[in-house]
C-alpha positions in Angstrom: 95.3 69.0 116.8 96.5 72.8 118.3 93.9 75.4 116.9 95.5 78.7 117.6 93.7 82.1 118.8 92.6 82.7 115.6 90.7 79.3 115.3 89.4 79.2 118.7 87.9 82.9 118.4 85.9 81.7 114.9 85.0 78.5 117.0 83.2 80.6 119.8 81.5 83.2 116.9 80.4 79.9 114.8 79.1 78.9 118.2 77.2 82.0 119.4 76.2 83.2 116.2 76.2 80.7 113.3 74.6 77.7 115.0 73.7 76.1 111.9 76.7 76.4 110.0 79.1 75.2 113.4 76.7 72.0 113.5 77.2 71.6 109.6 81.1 71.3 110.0 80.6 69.7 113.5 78.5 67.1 112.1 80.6 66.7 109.0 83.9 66.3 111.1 85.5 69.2 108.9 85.2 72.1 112.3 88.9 71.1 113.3 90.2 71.3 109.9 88.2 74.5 109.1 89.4 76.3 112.3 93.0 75.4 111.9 93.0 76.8 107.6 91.7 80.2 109.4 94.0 80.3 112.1 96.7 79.4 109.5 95.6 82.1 106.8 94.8 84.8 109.4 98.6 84.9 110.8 99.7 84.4 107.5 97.2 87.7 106.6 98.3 89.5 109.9 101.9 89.4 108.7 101.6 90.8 105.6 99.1 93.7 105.9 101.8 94.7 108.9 104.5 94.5 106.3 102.3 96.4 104.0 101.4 98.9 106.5 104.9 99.1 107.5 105.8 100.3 104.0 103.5 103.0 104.4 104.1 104.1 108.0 107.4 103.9 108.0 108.1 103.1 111.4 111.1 105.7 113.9 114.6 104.2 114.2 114.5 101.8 116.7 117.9 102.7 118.1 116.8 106.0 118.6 113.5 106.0 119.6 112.9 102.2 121.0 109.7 103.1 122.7 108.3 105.1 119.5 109.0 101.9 117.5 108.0 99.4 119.9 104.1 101.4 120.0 104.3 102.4 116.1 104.5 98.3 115.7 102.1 97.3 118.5 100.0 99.6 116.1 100.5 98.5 113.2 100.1 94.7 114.4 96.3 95.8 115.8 95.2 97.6 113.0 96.0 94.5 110.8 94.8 91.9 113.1 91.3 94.1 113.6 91.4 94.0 110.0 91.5 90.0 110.1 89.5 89.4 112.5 86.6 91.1 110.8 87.3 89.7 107.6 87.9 86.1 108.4 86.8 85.6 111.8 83.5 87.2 112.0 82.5 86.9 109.0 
């Protein structure tokens, strides 16, 4: 079973810092099932608080500026997956 970035980094928090509840779903067999929902929800999250954020911030024409788009998304991307990441990750 692949378990994407997403998965892997709640794996290593669950490891280092929720010992209990990692053995719980360890012990259970549910830690590859639970790791692989959050990897799948936290893409799925990622891409639309970008889209969302995107709205917003609308971003310079790419044509005309490719280097001010290509940063305004690489923005946009890490502001939504810090957003994630402290919601569903390490949480």
């Amino acid at each position: 079973m692949h378990i994407g970035k997403y998965g892997m980094l709640r794996k290593a928090y669950l490891k280092n810092h929720r010992k209990g509840t990692y053995a719980s779903l360890m012990m259970s067999g549910k830690l590859n099932g639970h790791l692989k929902e959050i990897d799948r929800i936290s893409k799925e999250r990622i891409e639309m608080i970008t889209a969302k954020l995107l709205e917003y911030n609308p971003a310079p024409g790419k044509t005309i500026d490719p280097m001010g788009w290509a940063g305004h998304m690489n923005n946009l991307r890490h502001s939504a997956e810090e957003s994630v990441l402290t919601e569903l990750v390490y949480n």
